[in-house]
SEFIGU-474163 format. One line per field, with one value per residue (C-alpha): residue number from 1; z, x, y; residue in one letter. Coordinates in steps of 0.05 Angstrom, whole numbers, plus 32768, in hexadecimal, padded with zeros to 4 digits. Layout:
% residues N
nr NUM|...;
c3 Z|...;
c1 X|...;
c2 Y|...;
rest a|...;
***
This chain:
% residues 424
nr 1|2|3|4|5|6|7|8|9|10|11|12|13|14|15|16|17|18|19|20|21|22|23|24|25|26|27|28|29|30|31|32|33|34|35|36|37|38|39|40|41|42|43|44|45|46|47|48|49|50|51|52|53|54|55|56|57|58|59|60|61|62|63|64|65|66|67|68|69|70|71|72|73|74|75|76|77|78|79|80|81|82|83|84|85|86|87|88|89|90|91|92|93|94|95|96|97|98|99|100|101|102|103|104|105|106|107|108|109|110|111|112|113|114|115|116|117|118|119|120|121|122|123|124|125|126|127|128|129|130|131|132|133|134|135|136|137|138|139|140|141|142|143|144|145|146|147|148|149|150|151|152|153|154|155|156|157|158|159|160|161|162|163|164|165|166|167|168|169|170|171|172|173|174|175|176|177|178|179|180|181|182|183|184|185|186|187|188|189|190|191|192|193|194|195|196|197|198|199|200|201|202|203|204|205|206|207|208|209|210|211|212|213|214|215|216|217|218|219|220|221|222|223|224|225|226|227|228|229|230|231|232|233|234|235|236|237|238|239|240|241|242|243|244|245|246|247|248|249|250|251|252|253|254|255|256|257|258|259|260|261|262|263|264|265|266|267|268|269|270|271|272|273|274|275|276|277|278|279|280|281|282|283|284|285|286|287|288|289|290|291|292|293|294|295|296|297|298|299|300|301|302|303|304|305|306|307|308|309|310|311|312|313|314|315|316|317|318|319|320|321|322|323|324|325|326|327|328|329|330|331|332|333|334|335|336|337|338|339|340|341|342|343|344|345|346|347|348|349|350|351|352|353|354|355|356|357|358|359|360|361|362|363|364|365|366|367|368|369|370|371|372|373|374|375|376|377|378|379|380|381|382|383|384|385|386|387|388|389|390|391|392|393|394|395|396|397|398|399|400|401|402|403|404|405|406|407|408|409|410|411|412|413|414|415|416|417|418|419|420|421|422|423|424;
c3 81E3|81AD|8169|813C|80F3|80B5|80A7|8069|8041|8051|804D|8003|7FF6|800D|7FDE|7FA8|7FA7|7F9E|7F62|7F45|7F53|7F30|7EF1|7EDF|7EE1|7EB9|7E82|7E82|7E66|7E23|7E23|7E2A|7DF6|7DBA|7DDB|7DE5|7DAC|7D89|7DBC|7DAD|7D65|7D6B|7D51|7D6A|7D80|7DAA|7DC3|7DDF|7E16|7E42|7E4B|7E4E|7E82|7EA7|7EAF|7EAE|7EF5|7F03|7EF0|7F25|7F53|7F5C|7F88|7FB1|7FC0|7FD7|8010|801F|8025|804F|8078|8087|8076|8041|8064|806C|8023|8005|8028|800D|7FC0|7FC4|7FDF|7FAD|7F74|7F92|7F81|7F40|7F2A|7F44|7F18|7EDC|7EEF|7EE7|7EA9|7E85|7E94|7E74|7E4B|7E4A|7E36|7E5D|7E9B|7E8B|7E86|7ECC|7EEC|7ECE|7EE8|7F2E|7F27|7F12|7F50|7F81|7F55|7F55|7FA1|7FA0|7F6D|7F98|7FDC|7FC5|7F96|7FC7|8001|7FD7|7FC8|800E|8038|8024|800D|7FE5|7FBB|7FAA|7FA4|7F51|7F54|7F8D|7F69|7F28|7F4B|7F64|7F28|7F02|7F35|7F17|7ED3|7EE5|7EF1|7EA9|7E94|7EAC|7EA5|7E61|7E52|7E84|7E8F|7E4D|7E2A|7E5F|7E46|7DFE|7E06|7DE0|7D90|7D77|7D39|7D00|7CF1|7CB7|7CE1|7D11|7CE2|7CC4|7D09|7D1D|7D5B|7D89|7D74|7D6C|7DB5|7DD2|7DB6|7DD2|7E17|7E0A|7DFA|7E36|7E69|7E5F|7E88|7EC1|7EDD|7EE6|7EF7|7F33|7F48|7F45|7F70|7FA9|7FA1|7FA7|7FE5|8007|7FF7|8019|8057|8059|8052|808B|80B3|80AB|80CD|80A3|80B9|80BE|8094|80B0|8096|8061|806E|8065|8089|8059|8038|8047|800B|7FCD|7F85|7F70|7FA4|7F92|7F48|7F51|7F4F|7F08|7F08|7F22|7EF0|7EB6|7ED0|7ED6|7E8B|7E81|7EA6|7E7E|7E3C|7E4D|7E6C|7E31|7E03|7E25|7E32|7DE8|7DCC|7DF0|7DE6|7D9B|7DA3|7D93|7D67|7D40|7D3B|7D27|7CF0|7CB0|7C96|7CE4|7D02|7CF0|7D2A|7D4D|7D8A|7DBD|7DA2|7DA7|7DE9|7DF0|7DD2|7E03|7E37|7E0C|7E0B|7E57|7E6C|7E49|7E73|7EAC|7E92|7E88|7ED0|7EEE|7EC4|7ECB|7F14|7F12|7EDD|7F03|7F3A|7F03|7ECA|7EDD|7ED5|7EAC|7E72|7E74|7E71|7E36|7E18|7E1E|7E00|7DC8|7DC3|7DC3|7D8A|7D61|7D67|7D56|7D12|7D01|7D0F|7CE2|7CA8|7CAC|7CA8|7CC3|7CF6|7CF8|7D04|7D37|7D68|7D5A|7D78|7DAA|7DC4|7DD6|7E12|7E2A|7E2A|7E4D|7E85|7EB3|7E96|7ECD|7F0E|7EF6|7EE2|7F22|7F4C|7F21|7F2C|7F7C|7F82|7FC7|7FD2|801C|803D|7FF6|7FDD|7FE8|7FC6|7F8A|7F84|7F7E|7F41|7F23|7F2C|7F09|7ECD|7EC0|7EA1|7E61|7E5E|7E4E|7E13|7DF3|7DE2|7DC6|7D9C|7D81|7D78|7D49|7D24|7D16|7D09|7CCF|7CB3|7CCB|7D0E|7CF7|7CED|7D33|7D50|7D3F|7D7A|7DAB|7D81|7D9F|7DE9|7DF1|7DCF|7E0B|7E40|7E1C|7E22|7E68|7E87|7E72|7E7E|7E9B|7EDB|7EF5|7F2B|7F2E|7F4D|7F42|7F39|7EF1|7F02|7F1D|7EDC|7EB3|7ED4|7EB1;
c1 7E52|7E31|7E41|7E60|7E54|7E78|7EB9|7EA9|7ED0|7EA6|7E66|7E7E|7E88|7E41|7E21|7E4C|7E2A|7DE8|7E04|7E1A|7DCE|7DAA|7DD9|7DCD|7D81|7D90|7DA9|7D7A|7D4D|7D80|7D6F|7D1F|7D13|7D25|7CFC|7CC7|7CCB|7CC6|7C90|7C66|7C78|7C7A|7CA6|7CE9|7CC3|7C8F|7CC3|7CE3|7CAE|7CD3|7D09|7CDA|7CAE|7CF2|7D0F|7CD1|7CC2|7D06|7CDF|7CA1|7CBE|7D0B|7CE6|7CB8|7D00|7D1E|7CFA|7CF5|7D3F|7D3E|7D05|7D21|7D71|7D97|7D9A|7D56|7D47|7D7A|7D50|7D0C|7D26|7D3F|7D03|7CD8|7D00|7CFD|7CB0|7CB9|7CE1|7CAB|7C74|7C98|7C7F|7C2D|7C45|7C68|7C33|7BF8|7C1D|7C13|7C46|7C25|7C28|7C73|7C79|7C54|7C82|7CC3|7C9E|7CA7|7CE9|7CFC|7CE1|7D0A|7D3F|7D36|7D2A|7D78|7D97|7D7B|7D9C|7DDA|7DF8|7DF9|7E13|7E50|7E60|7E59|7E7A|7EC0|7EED|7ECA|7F0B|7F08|7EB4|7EB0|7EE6|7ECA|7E7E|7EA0|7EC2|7E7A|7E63|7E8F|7E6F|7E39|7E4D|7E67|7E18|7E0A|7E42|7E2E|7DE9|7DDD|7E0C|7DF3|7DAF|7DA2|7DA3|7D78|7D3C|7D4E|7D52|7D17|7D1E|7D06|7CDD|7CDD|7C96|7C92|7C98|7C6A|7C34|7C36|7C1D|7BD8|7BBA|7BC8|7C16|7C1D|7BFC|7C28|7C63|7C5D|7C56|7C9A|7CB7|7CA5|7CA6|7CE9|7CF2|7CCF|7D0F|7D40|7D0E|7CFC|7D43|7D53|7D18|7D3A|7D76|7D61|7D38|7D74|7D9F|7D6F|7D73|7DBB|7DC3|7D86|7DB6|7DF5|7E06|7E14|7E37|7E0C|7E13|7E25|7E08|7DEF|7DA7|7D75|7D2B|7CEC|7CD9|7D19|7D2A|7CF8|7D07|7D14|7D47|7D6E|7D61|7D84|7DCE|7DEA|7E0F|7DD6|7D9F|7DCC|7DE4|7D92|7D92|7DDC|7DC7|7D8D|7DA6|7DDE|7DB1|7D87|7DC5|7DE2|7DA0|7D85|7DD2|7DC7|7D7E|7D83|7DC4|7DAF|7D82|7DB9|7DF1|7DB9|7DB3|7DD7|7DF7|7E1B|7E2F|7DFA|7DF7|7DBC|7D9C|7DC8|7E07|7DF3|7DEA|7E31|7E43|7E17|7E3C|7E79|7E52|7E49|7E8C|7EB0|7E8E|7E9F|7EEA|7EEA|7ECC|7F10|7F39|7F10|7F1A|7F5C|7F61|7F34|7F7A|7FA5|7F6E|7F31|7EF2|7ED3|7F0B|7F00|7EBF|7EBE|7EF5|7ECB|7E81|7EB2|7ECB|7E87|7E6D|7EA7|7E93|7E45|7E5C|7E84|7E50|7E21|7E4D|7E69|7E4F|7E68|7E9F|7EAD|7E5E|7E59|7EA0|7E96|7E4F|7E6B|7EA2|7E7A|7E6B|7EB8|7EA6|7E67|7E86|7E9E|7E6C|7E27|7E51|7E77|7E41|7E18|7E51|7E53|7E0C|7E01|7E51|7E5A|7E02|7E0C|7DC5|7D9C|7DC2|7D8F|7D5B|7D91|7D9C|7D56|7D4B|7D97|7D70|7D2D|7D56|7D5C|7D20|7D4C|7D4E|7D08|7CFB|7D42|7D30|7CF1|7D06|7D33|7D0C|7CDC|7D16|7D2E|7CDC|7CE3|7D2A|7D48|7D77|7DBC|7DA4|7D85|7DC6|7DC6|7D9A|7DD1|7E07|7DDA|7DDA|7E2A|7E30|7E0B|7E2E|7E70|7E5A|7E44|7E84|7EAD|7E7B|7E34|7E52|7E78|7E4F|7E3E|7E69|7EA7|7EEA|7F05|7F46|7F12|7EEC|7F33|7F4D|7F0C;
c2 81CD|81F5|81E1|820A|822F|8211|8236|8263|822F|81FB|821B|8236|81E7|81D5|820B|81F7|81BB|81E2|8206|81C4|81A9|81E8|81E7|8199|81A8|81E7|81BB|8188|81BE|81B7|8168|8178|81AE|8175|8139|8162|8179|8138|8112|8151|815F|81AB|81E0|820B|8240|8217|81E4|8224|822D|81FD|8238|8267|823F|8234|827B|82A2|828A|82B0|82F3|82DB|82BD|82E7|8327|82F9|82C5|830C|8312|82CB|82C8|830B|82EE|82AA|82B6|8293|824C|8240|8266|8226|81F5|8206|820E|81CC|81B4|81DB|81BE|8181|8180|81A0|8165|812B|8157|8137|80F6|8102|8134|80F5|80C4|80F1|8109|8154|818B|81C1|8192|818A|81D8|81DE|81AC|81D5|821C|81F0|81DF|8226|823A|8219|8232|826E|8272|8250|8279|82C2|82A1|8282|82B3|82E6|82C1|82A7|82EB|8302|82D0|82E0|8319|834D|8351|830B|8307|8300|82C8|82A0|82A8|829C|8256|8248|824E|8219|81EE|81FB|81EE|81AE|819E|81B4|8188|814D|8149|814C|810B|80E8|80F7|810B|80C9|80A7|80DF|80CE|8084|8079|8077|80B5|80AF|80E6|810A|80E6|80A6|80B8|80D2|8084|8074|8058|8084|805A|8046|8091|8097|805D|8072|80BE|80A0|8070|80B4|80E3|80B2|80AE|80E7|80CE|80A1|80DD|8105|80DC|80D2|8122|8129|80F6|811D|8166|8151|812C|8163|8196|8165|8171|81BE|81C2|8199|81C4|81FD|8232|826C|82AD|82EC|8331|8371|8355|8344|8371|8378|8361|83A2|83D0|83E8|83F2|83D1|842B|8434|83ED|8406|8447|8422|842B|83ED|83C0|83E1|83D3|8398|837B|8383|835C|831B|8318|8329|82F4|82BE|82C0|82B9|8286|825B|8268|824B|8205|820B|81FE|81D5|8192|8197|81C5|8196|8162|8189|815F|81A8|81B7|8171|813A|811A|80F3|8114|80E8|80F2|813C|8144|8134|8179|819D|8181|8199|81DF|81E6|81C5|81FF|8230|81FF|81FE|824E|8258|823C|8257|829B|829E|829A|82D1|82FF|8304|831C|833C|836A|8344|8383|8376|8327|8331|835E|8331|82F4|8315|832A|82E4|82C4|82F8|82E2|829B|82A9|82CD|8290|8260|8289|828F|8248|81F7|81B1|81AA|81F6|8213|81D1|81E4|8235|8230|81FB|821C|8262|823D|8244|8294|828D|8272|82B6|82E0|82CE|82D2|830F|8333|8321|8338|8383|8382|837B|839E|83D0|83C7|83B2|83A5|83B3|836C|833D|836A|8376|832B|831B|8354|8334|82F0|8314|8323|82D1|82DA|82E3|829E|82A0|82E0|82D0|8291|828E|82CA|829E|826E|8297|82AA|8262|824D|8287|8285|8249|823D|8264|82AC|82AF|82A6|82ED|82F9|82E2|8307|834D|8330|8328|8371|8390|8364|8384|83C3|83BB|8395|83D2|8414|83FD|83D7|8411|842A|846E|84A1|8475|84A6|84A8|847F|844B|8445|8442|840C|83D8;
rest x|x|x|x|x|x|x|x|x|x|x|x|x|x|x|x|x|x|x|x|x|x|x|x|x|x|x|x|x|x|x|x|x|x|x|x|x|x|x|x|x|x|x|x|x|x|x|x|x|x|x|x|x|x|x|x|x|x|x|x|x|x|x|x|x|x|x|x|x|x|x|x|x|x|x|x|x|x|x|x|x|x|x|x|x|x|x|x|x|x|x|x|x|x|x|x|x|x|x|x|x|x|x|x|x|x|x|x|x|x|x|x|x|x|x|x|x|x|x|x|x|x|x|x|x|x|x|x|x|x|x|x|x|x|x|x|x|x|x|x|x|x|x|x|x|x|x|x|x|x|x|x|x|x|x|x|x|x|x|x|x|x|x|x|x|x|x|x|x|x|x|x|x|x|x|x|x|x|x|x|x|x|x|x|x|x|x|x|x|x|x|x|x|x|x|x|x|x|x|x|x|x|x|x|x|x|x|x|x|x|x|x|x|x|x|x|x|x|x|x|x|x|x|x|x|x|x|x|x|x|x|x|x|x|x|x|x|x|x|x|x|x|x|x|x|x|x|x|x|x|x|x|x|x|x|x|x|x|x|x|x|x|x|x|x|x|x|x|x|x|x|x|x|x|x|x|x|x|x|x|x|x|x|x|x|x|x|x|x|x|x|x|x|x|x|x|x|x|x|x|x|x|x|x|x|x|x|x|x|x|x|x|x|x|x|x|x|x|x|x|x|x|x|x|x|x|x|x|x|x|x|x|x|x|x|x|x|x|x|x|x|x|x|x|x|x|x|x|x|x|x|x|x|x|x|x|x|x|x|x|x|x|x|x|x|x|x|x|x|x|x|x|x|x|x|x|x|x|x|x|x|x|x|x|x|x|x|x|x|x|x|x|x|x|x|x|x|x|x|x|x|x|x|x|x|x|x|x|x|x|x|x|x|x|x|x|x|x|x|x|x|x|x|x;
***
């Protein structure tokens, strides 16, 4: 007897689990940027190359996973990002042992790239495999999955990287050479533990999904080459909506980017850099939290006013954080994570909304846009090098006004009746 698919419930389960995966080594990235920063002993805008390393493989690699996934189908596609990332994470270990920071940037540009294979083949297929009516509230559910990753792993992987007493500059100039060499090797090979141990993990995981059977997608795959990157392009909702997930991914990745080092500051929350990772597990479990309660909202509310409702929310929360100190600047800037949480899913759903057979080459230029993750912040770091960390929260503020603007006007697709576009 043949066997048979997953039921859609199931299969939604399995690639949960995948979301989960890609969001704890998201958030790791928060945990790096400040060790690095201190084994290397550079500045904000130079530590931020680890995000853009990261998410400017989305803007390489997003077109070529497109027709990957449309070559070899969205199983398959899952199998070979997990492997990819798999290898990206055991390129820590050589990186550590040198150490080099552009060897640690190579091995992230690796890891990126399985993700980025994952995140073009499983958006998509958890918005297809179901109910149209109900696709932004199953990817939004997904998607707290996914948060629950970033939730975890900074708590509990993060203090295993920053184990190692961190030194001040002043410290560390006092060195010799060789106790200043000695103790920058203590200091990165921290990483090279939970490094190794994501690597066994992402490769066992792959095993699994190869192993399942997945249930197959219907009208939604598309031949290699069908449809050019102009005729995708020429949907309203999906042009504007390339420009929202990257204005928002760089908002939301530039906010934890600069997170620790932030509340470590003796004006916000004085804490040490353990204690702070705590709070960016505060940051992402709000979205985590928000994603729940979003999908449920999304029955009763349309997901074009919570989303507006929510940029507005997180604006408010970046002028407070500005204009205030202590407790108040550290939970204002904290809790913006809470209204991060529907925004990616929604805004992917508007974005690849009533595109049939051009999804998968929609997806891929939604996935593209990532690359905000990259420019946003870097430009914020340059801002904080020049006029310190709290005015380039302004750069953020800019990035939820355009996803506000789009979740109400930009996402209704062309040619939609009046009474359609009212009812945002």
């Amino acid at each position: 007897m043949a066997e048979r698919n997953l039921s859609s419930t199931a299969a939604i389960a399995v690639l949960s689990t995948i979301f989960f995966t890609w969001g704890a080594l998201t958030s790791l990235n928060d945990v790096l940027i400040p060790h690095l920063k201190s084994v290397f002993e550079i500045g904000y805008a130079r530590s931020m190359l680890i995000q853009f390393a990261f998410f400017s493989t989305y803007l390489v690699i997003s077109l070529p996973a497109g027709r990957v996934v449309a070559s070899v189908g969205y199983k398959l596609s899952v199998v070979i990002g997990l492997l990819i990332a798999a290898a990206g994470a055991l390129l820590f270990y050589p990186a550590a042992r040198v150490p080099s920071y552009a060897l640690f940037l190579l091995a992230l540009c690796v890891l990126a790239t399985g993700i980025t294979l994952l995140q073009v083949a499983a958006n998509p297929y958890i918005s297809l495999i179901g109910d149209a009516r109900y696709a932004s509230s199953r990817l939004t559910l997904a998607q707290a999955l996914n948060s629950l990753g970033t939730t975890i792993a900074p708590s509990l992987i993060g203090p295993l990287i920053l184990s190692v007493g961190v030194l001040s500059s002043t410290q560390i100039a006092a060195l010799d050479p060789a106790q200043a060499h000695s103790y920058r090797i203590a200091q990165a090979s921290s990483v090279q533990g939970p490094y190794l141990g994501i690597a066994v993990g992402l490769a066992m995981l792959a095993g699994l999904v190869y192993l399942l059977r997945l249930p197959p997608l219907s009208g939604a795959r598309e031949a290699p080459g069908a449809h050019s990157v102009a005729q995708v392009m020429r949907h309203r909702q999906l042009r504007w909506g390339v420009i929202a997930i990257f204005v928002y991914v760089g908002a939301e990745v530039g906010i934890s980017s600069f997170l620790i080092n932030y509340l470590e500051d003796t004006r916000i929350g004085a804490l040490d850099a353990v204690t702070a990772t705590r709070y960016v597990s505060y940051y992402w479990g709000g979205a985590m939290l928000g994603r729940f309660v979003g999908s449920a909202l999304m029955r009763r509310i349309s997901p074009h006013r919570l989303v507006c409702l929510f940029a507005l929310a997180a604006m408010a929360l970046l002028f407070t954080t500005m204009a205030s100190s202590g407790a108040l600047a550290m939970w204002s800037v904290v809790a913006i994570g809470l209204f991060n949480s529907i925004m990616f899913p929604t805004l992917f759903t508007f974005g690849i909304e009533g595109l049939g057979p051009e999804t998968s080459k929609a997806s891929s230029l939604l996935v593209m846009a990532i690359f905000g993750g990259a420019v946003i912040p870097v430009l914020m770091g340059r801002l904080a090098d020049l006029v310190g960390v709290q005015p380039a929260f302004s750069v953020p503020v800019l990035c939820y006004a355009y996803i506000a603007w789009y979740a109400l006007r930009g996402s209704i697709p062309a040619g939609a009746d009046a009474g359609a576009a009212a009812r945002v």
